[in-house]
N, C-alpha and C positions, 0 to 999 in steps of 0.2 A: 504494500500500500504506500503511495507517494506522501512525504511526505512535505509542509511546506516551510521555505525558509524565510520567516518574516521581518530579516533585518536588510531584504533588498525589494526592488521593485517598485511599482506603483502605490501607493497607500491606501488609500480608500477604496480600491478593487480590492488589494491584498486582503484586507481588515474584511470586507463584505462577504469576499470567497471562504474564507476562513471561518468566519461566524456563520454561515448559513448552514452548513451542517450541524452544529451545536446546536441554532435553533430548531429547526426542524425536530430534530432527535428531542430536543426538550420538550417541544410541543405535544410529541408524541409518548413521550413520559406524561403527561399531564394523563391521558387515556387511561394508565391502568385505575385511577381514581374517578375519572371521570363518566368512563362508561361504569361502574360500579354506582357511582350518584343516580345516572341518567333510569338504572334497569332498577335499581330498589327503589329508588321515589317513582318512577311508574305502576312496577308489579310488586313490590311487596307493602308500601306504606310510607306515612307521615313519618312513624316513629322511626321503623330502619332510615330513612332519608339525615334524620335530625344525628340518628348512630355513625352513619359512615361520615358525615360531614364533620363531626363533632373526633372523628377518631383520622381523617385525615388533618387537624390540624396540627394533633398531638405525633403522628406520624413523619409531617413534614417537620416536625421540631428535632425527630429524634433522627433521620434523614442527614439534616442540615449540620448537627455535631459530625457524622461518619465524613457527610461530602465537606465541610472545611477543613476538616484534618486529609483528605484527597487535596484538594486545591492549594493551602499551604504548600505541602509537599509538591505538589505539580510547577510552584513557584519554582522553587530553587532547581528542579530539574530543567527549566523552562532557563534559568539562567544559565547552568552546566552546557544545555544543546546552543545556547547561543557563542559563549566562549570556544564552543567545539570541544571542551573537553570530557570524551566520550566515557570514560575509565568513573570518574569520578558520578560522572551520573548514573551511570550502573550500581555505583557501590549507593548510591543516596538512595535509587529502586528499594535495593534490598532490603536496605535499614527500616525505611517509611513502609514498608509492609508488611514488617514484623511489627514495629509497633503500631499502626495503625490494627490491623488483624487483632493485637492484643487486649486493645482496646475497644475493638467492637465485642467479643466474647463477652467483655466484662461487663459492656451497654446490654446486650440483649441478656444475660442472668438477671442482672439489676427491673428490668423493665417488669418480664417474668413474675418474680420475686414481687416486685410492686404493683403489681396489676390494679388491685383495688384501694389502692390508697392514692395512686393515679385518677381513679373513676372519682372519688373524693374530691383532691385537690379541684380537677374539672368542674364541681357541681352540677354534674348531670343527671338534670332529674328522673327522679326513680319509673319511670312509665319506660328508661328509656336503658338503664342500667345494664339489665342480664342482656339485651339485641348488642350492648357496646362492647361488653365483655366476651359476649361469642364472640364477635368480629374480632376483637382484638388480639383473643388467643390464638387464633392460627396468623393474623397479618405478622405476628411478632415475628414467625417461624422464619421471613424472607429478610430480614434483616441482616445475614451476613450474606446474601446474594446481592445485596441494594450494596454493601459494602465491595465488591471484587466487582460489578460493574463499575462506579464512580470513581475507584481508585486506579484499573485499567484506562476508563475513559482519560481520565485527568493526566495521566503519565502519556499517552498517547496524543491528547490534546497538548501538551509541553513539547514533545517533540515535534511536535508540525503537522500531525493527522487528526481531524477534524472529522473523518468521514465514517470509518467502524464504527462508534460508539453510535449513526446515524440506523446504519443496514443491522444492528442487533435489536436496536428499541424498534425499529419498524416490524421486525419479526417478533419481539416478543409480546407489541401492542397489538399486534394480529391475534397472537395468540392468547393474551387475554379478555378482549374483544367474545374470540369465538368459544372459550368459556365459560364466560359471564352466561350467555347467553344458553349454553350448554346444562350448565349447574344449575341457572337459577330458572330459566325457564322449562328446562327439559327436563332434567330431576326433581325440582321442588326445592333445591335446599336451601334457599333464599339466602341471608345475610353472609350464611356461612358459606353456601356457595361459592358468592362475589369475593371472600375475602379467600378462599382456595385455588379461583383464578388468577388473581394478583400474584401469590406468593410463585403460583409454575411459571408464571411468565416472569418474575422478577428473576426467578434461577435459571430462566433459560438465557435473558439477558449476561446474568454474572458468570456465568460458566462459562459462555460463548466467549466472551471479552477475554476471560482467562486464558484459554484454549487458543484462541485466535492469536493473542498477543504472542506467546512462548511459541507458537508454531509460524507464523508468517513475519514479524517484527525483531531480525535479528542484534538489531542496536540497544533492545530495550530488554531483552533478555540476558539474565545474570547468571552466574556462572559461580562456583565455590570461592576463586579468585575475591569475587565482590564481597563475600559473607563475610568481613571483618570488620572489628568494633573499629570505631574512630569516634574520638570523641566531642570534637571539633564539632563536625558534621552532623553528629547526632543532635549535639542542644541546638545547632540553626535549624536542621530539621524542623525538632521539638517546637522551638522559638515560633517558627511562619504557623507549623499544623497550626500547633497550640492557639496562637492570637486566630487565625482566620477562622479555627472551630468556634471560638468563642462571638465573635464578631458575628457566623450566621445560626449559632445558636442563640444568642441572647435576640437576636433578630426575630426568628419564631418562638423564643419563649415569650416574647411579650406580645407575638399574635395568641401563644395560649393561654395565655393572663386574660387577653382579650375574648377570646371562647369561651372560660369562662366565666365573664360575663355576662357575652351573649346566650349562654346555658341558663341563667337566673330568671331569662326573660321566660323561658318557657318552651315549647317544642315547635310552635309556630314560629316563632323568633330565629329559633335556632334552623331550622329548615330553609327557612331566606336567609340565610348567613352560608349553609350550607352551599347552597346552589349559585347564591351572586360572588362567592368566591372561588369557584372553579371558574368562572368566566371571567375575571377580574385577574386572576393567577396569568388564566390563559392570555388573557390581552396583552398584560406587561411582561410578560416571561421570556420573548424574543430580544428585548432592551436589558433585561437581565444575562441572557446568554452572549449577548453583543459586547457587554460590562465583562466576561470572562473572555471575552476571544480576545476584546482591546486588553487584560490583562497581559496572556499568554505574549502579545504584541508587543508593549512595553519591558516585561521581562526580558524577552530575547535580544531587544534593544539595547537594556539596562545592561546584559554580560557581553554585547560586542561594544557598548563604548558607546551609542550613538545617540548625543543628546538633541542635536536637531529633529532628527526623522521624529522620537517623541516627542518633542514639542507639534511637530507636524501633524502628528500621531494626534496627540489631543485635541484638535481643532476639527479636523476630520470627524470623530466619533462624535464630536457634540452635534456637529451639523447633522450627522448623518440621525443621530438618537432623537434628536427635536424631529425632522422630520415624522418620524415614525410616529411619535408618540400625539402628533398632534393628529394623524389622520387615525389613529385607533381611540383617542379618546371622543374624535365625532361618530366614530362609528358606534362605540358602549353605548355613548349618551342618546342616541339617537332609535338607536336600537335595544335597548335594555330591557322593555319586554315583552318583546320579540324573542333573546335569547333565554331569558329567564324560561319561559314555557316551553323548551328543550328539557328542563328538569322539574316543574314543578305545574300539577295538573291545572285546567283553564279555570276551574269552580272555586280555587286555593286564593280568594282575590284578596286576603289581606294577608297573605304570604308573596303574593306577589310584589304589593304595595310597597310592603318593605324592602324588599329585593331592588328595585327600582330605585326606591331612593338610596341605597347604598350603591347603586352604581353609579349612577348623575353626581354624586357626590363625591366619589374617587376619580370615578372615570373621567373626569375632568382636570385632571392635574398629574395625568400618566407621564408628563413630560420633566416632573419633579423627582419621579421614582427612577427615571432614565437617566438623570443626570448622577442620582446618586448611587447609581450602579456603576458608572464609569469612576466614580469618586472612590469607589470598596478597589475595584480591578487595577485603578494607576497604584495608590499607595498600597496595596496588596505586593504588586509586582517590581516596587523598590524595594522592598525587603521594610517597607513601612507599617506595618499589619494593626500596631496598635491605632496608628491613626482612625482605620477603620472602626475598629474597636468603638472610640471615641464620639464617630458620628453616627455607628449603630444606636448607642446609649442614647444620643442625642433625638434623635429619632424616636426610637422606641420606648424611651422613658418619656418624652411628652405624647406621645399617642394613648401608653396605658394611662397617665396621670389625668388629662384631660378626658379620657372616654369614659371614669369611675367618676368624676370629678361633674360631669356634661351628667352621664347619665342618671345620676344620682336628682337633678330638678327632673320636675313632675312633666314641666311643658316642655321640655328638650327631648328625654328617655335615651331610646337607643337613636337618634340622629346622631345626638351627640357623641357616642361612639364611633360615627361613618364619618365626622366631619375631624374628630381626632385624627384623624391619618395624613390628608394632605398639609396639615400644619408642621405635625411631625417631619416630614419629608421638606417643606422649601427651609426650618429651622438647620437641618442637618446638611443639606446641599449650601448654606448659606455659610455653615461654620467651614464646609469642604473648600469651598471660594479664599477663604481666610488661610485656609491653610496650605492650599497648593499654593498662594503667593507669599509667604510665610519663609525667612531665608533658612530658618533654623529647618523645616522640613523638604530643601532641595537634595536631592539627594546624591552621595557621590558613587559616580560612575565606576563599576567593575573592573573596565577595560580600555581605557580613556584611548590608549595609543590608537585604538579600531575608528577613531571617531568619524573619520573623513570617510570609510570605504563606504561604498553602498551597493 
């Protein structure tokens, strides 16, 4: 598989070529949740509807620790392939995947373990408990397949290959698709079904990536040679996972702070929460995968020395992300529901109601999440992580603060939850402005002598 090298060429084709497979493939991850939303709020009910929406959000939390400790690591590989130094990024493989590996083990006993003091914390009301807890006991099972997908994909996206990670989510979104439909309408087994489909399609993804990588991708394959402690290596490792897990964990932990509170409101509540954010995820999720290809961009950058092209680099991605974001937020707004009634039956009219206005209300300021995805991927790919860090908090700590805060007046309720978020977002892209101009956060170059080549 060709790989690409993004410290020459044209820029903004390069940057587009390169993130379009990453989008796509995300898009298509969006599916194995999505067709599960779409089949149990059709055929099985309100309540499995209020379950799966209510248990993908706690999922994407738990997700998002495995894929930043991926990403981290894909940093510094991303830096090693730009230096060209081959040796050295093989031994970083090895390292980042014993520990990451060891660390998802000890995520999925813990979750396990914690099941019901999870469904707690949540406050998911009791009508809705034993449907969350079925579901949840098998989805737990695909957790180290969602792990050897995102940490193959991410080391393959470092090197320059954008496209596998594309051809395995296409097969295994097939494949959960045509089980969903299998399990839950053909057998009966409803919630449990939808969550037995995810998890085969989640292992066919991880296994494949596995397989595929050590068998077709001889650069990224290790060898006993690589298997040796460095200690160096290890805490930068540690250092990127470490900050980038935290940065997209604490990012979905205060969407799950956020769930539950929209769990408080009740099952109606929570079912248009369910449903306008799978299409809310989905809208902005191409601007988020665009924020990790302009990562991988600037990294490769960052290890040949080239401070121009990034600066180039950044002006490109903005234009290109404004664009985007302004023709999909006319689209939400415009059409919200419209889409909404893809999940949520015609007769459900004050489940809709709500759905609708948490879209108008985000979906109008797609272009503030877009910037602050480019904002995680630059200082992500200087080896700047905690910055991140910093405008996650900023972010995420006024959107919980504000949505408990809104939602608590009688004449607000849950708007004021929906109107929390884009505040969040231009606060945090505002402190990001401050900081990319900011001299103490410029960052010095790898391999300065490279600067000139292109």
């Amino acid at each position: 598989m060709k790989q690409m090298d993004l410290t020459r060429g044209r820029i903004t084709g390069t940057l587009l070529w390169f993130a379009l497979p990453m989008i796509l493939g995300n898009l298509l991850s969006q599916t194995y949740n999505i067709t599960d939303t779409l089949i149990v709020g059709q055929f099985v009910g309100k309540e499995a509807l209020a379950a799966v929406g209510s248990a993908y959000t706690l999922m994407t939390f738990l997700n998002s620790i495995l894929l930043g400790l991926c990403m981290g690591s894909g940093v510094l590989i991303s830096v090693y392939c730009g230096k060209n130094d081959l040796q050295r990024m093989r031994q970083g493989i090895c390292l980042s995947f014993l520990l990451i590996g060891a660390l998802t083990i000890l995520l999925n006993v813990a979750v396990f373990v914690g099941l019901d003091a999870i469904l707690v914390f949540l406050k998911v009301p009791q009508e809705v408990v034993s449907i969350m807890r079925a579901y949840l006991r098998i989805i737990f099972w695909g957790i180290g397949a969602v792990f050897l997908y995102n940490y193959f994909a991410c080391i393959q996206r470092a090197a320059g290959n954008s496209v596998t990670a594309l051809i395995f989510l296409a097969l295994s979104a097939g494949c959960n698709i045509a089980l969903d439909l299998l399990f839950v309408l053909g057998f009966g087994w409803g919630i449990e079904g939808a969550a037995a489909a995810t998890v085969i399609a989640q292992l066919l993804s991880g296994i494949g990536m596995l397989i595929f990588t050590l068998w077709r991708m001889p650069s990224l394959r290790v060898g006993r040679k690589d298997l040796k402690w460095d200690g160096e290596l290890m805490r930068e490792l540690w250092r990127l996972s470490f900050l980038t897990s935290v940065q997209q964990s604490v990012m979905n932990f205060g969407i799950l702070l956020v769930q539950g509170l929209v769990n408080s409101f009740g099952p109606g509540v929570m079912a248009a929460f369910a449903a306008a954010v799978k299409i809310d995820s989905f809208a902005y999720m191409p601007v988020q995968d665009f924020g990790n290809a302009f990562s991988t961009f600037v990294a490769q950058n960052f290890g040949a020395g080239k401070r121009e092209r990034i600066r180039r680099g950044i002006r490109s991605a903005g234009i290109c992300t404004l664009a985007f974001c302004l023709l999909i937020s006319a689209g939400v707004c415009l059409f919200a529901k419209e889409l909404l009634l893809i999940f949520i039956k015609p007769w459900e009219t004050e489940v809709l109601a709500i759905g609708v206005s948490y879209l108008r209300i985000e979906g109008a300021f797609y272009c503030l999440i877009g910037f602050l995805f480019l904002f995680y991927g630059y200082f992500r790919a200087v080896k700047r992580p905690g910055v991140s860090v910093v405008l996650t908090v900023i972010s995420l700590g006024t959107r919980v603060a504000l949505a408990y805060g809104l939602a608590a007046v009688p004449a607000i309720g849950v708007t004021g939850i929906w109107a929390s978020v884009p505040i969040g977002w231009f606060l945090a892209d505002l402190a990001g402005v401050v900081m990319l101009r900011s001299k103490t956060q410029r960052p010095r170059l790898e391999n300065p002598t490279r600067q000139r080549g292109e």
